[in-house]
N, C-alpha and C positions, 0 to 999 in steps of 0.2 A: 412376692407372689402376684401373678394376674387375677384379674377377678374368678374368671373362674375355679381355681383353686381354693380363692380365698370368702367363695360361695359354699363351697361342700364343708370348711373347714370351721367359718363361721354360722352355717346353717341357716345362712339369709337366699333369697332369691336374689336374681342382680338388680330387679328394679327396686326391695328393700335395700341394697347397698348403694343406690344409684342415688336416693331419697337420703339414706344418712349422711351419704358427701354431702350432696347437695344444703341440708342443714348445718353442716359442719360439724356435724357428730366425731365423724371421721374422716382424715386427712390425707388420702395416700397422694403419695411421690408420682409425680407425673414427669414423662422425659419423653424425648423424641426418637421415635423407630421409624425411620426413613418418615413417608408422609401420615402417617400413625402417633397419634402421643396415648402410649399407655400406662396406666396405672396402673401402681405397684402397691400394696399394702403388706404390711411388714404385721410379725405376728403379735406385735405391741395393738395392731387394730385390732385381732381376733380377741383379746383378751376386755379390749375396750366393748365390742358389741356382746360378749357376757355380763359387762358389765352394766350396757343398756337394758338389757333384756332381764338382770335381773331388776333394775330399779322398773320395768314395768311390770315384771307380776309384784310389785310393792304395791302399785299400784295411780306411779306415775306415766304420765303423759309424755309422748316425743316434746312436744311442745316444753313440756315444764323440763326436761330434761335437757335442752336445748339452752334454756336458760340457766339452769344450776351448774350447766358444763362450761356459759361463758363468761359466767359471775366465777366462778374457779378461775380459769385461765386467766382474768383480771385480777387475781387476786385477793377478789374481796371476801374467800370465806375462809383464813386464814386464822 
């Protein structure tokens, strides 16, 4: 799905979804449409930004979240 779909669906604004790429929260699929590369996010992302959002009403930070998402991905909290 393009962002804007994947704005109503996740219930971010695009410059909150523009902010969790950019951190690497989330990772959508990028391809070329003539002189255009747009992003795709698949609904594996909508289910990941429920999952940001709940670990901040827990009561974490983007920031520490950023980190607990790339200590995961490495493997180290296995």
């Amino acid at each position: 799905m393009l962002i804007a779909e994947f704005c109503l669906r996740a219930g971010l604004t695009r410059d909150a979804v523009r902010l969790y790429v950019k951190l690497g929260l989330i990772e959508p699929e990028v391809g070329a449409g003539g002189s255009n590369r747009y992003q795709r996010f698949a609904a594996t992302d909508v289910e990941r930004v429920a999952l940001i959002r709940t670990a901040q009403q827990l009561g974490f930070t983007l920031k520490q979240i950023v980190e607990l998402s790339r200590e995961y991905a490495a493997g180290a909290m296995e």
